[in-house]
C-alpha positions in Angstrom: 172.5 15.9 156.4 173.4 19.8 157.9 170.2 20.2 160.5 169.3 23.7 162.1 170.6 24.8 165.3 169.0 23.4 168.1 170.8 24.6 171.1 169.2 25.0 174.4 167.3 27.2 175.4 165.4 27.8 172.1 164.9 31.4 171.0 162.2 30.0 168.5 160.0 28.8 171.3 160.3 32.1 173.4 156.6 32.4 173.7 154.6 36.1 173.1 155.4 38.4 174.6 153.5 41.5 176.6 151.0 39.3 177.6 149.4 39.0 181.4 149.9 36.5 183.3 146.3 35.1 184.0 145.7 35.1 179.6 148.6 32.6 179.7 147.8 30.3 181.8 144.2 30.5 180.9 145.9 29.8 177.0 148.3 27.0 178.1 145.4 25.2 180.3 143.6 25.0 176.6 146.4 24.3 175.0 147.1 21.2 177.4 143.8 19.8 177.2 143.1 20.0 173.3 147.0 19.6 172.4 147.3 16.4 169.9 151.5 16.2 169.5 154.6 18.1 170.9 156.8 16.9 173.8 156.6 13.1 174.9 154.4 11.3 174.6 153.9 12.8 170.8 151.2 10.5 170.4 148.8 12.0 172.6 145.1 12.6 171.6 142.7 15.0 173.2 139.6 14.0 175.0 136.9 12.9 172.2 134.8 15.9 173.8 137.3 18.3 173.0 138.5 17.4 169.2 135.8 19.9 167.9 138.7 22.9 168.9 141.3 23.1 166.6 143.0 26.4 167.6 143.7 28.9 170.7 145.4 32.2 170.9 145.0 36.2 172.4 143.0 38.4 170.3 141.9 42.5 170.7 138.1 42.3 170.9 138.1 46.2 170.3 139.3 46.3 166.4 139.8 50.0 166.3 142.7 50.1 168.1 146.0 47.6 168.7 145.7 45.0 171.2 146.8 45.3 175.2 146.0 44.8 178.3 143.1 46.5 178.3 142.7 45.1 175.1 142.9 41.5 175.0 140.7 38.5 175.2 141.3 34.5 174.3 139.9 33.2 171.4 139.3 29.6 170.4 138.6 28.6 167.1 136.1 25.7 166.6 134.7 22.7 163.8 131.4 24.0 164.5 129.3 26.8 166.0 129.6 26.8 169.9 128.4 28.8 172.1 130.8 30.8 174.3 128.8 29.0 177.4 129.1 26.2 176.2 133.0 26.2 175.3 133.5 27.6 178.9 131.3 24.0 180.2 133.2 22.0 178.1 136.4 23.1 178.9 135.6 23.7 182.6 136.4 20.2 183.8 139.5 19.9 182.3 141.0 23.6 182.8 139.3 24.3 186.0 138.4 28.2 186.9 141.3 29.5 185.4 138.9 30.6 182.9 136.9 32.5 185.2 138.3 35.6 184.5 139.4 35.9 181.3 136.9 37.1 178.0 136.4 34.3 175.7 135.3 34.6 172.1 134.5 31.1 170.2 134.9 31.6 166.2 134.0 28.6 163.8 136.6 27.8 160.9 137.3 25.1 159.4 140.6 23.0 159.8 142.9 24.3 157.7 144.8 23.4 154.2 148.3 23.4 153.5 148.3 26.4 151.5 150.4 24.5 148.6 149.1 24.0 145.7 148.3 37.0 139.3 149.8 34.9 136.2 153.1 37.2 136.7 153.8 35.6 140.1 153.6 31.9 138.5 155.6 32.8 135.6 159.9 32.8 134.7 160.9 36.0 137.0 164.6 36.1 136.5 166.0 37.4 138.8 163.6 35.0 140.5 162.1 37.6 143.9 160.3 36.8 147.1 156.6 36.1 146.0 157.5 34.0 142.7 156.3 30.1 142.6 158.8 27.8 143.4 158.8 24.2 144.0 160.6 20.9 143.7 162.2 19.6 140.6 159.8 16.9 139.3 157.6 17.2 142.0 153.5 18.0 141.1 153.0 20.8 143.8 153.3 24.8 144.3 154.3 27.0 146.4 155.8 30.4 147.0 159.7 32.1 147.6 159.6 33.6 150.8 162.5 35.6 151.2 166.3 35.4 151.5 168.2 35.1 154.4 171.7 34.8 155.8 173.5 31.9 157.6 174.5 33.6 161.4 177.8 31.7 161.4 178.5 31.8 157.6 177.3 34.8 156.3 175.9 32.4 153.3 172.8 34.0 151.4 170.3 31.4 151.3 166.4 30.8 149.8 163.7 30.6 152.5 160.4 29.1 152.0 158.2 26.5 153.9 159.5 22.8 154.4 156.0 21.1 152.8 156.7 23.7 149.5 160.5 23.0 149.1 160.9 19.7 150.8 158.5 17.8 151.7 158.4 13.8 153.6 160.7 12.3 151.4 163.4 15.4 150.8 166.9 14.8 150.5 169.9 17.1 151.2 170.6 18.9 147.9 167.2 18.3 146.3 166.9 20.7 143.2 164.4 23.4 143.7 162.6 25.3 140.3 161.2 28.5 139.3 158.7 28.4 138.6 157.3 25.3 140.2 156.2 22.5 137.6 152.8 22.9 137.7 153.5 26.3 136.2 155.7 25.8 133.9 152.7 23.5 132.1 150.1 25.8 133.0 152.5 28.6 131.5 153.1 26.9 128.7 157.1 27.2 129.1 159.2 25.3 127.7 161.1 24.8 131.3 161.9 25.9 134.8 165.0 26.9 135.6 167.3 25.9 138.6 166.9 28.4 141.5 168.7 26.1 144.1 169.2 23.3 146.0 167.8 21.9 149.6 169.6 22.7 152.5 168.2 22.3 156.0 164.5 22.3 156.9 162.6 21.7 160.5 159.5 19.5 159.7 156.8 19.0 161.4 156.8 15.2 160.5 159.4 13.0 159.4 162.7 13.4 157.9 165.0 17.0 159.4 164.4 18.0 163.0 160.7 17.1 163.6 158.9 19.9 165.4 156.4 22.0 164.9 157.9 24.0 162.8 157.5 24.1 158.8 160.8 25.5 157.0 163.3 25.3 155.2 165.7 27.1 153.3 167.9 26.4 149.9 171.2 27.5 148.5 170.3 29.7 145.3 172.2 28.6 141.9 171.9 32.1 140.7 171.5 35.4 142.4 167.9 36.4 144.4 166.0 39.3 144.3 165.7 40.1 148.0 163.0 42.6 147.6 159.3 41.0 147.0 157.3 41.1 143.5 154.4 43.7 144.1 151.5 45.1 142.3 149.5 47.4 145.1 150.0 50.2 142.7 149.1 48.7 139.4 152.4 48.3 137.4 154.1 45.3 138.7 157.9 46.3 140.7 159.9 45.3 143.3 159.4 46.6 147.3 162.2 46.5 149.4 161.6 44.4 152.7 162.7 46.4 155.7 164.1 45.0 159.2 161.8 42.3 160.7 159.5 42.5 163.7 161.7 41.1 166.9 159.5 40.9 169.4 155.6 40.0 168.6 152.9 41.4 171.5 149.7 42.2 171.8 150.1 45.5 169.8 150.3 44.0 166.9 146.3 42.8 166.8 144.8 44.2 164.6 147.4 45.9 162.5 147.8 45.8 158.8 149.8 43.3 157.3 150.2 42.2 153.2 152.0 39.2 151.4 153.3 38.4 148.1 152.4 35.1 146.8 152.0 32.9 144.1 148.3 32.5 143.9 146.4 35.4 144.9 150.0 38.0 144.6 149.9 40.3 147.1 146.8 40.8 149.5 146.0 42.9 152.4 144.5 42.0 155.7 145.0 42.3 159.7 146.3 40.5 162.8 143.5 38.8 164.0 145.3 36.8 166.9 148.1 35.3 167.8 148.3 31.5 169.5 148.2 27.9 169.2 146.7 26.3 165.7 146.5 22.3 165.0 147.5 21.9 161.8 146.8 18.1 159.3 149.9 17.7 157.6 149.6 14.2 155.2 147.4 12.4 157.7 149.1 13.7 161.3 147.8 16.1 163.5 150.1 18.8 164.4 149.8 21.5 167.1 151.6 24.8 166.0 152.6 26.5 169.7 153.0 29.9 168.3 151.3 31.1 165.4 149.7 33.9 164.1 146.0 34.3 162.3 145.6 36.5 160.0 142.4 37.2 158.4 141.5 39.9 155.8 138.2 43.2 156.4 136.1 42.0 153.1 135.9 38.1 153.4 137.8 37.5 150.7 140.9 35.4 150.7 144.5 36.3 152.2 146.0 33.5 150.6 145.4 30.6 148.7 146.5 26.9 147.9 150.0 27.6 146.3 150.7 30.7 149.1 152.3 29.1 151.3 156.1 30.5 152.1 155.1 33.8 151.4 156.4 36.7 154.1 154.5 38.6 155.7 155.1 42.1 156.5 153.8 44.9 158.5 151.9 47.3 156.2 152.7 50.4 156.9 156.1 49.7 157.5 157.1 46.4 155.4 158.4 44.9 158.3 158.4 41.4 158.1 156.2 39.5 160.9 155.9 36.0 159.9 155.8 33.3 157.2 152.5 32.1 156.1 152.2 28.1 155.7 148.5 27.4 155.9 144.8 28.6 155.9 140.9 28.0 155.2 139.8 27.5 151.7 136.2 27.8 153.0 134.6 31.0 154.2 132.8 30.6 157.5 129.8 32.9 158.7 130.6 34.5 161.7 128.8 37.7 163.1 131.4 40.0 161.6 130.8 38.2 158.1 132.1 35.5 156.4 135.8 34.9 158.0 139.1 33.1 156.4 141.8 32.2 158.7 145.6 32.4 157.1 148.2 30.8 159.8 152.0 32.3 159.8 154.5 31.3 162.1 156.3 34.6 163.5 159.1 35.6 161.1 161.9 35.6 164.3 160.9 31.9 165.1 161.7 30.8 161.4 165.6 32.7 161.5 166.0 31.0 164.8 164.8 27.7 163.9 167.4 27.6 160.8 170.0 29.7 162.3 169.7 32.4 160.4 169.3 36.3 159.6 166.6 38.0 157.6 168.4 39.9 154.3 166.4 42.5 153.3 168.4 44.8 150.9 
């Protein structure tokens, strides 16, 4: 089966970048001590004490301007309500003082769903667009077209979309993918789906592909894709044009603006809450996500939903795409900014590298 690229060094593991010194260590001491797979031995577990911290990353306390320097803070994201003291005690012994220094904010969410699971975006879109549902033939799950990309050595145009959506445990090269996905086709009453492609490579974060902690994958289209994304900000449904992704991702993107299309909740609105390291339950293992971005949304409400996952997600104000979403909390959780979702995306450059590819955007 073709696999992705996996030379050495790996541009999809080049960590954030604009960030001090001091916040990364401080971040990779966490990291260390809460991490449950990755590197030998994969079958680590973190000390009992610590299993109640499920995600660390850098966040821009100040959310009226972007993040930087003076601008920045870690923030670790708990199973239940902790007190800043007491996350600093309970890490102490295992990070030392390296957190001496650096803010800490604890937030409470929930660990988060595989976001798998706006009647225009589920329905026959031909030609099918990023933002549609998509899924595997015969298979009983949803999720969403990402976006189309190009093969670096081939020049091939190729579907993107997360591995869990169009692959899964048991994929096989040349598995045919639908539009839209099953589930939809009954719910839409149609009388079928039509072929949109077939499996290509994927990088898993369990077995079968290149295992890593990485979810994607990416499909040879039968028919020709819409690059541009399925949108309805201004009412009448059309097509926005994608415009060249984000390379580098640093602290000045906290607290921007970003949207997705996707086929549960269509397109949505929210912000850059922080960027870091997110464990992830993906059928039964514990995976830890090294570089990730959280996204949450200024009313509460939901980014995304089960059946989101594999949408892109761009910079607002520019539709600049920034990363690929492929999970998130179903639950609110009170925090004392309001009820909170989390939405976890995987920086867009991270994805190209990972399956050797380009992003297409006309």
């Amino acid at each position: 089966m073709p696999q992705p690229d996996d030379t050495t060094p790996d541009p999809s593991r080049q960590p954030f970048t604009g960030v001090p010194d001091h916040f990364r260590q401080a971040h990779d001491a966490i990291v260390h001590a809460t991490r449950t797979t990755g590197p030998a031995p994969r079958t680590r577990r973190p000390a009992p004490a610590l299993t109640d911290i499920h995600g660390v990353g850098y966040t821009a306390p100040d959310r009226t301007r972007p993040g930087g320097p003076d601008n920045l803070a870690l923030i670790i994201l708990t199973r239940h309500p902790m007190t800043e003291t007491e996350a600093r005690a309970l890490l102490r012994p295992h990070t030392g003082d390296i957190l001496d220094n650096v803010p800490l904010i604890v937030e409470v969410a929930p660990p988060s769903t595989l976001l798998q699971d706006l009647l225009l975006h589920q329905n026959y879109v031909n030609p099918a667009s990023a933002g549609v549902s998509i899924g595997r033939a015969g298979v009983d799950g949803s999720g969403t077209l990402g976006f189309l990309a190009t093969r670096r050595d081939t020049g091939e145009t190729l579907i993107v979309s997360c591995w869990h959506v169009i692959a899964g445990p048991y994929a096989q090269h040349q598995d045919a993918l639908i539009q839209p996905s099953l589930p939809d086709q009954f719910a839409r009453q149609l009388a079928h789906s039509r072929l949109i492609g077939w499996l290509d490579s994927w990088s898993s974060p369990i077995g079968g592909g290149l295992v890593d902690d990485f979810d994607c994958a990416c499909a040879v289209p039968h028919d020709p894709v819409n690059p541009r994304f399925l949108s309805t900000l201004t009412g009448a449904p059309k097509f926005e044009e994608f415009k060249p992704p984000v390379q580098d991702v640093d602290p000045g993107v906290l607290n921007q603006g970003v949207l997705k299309s996707g086929r549960t909740t269509g397109v949505t609105s929210g912000y850059i809450h922080a960027m870091g390291t997110h464990n992830q339950n993906y059928y039964g293992q514990i995976v830890t996500f090294t570089n990730t971005l959280w996204i949450c949304t200024n009313t509460g409400a939901p980014f995304a939903q089960p059946g989101d996952s594999g949408s892109c997600i761009a910079m607002f104000n520019t539709g600049r795409p920034v990363g690929m979403l492929y999970a998130g909390d179903t639950t609110p959780q009170p925090t004392n900014q309001g009820p909170r979702l989390f939405t976890y995306a995987t920086p867009i450059q991270s994805v190209l590298h990972r399956l050797n590819l380009e992003f297409r955007y006309t």
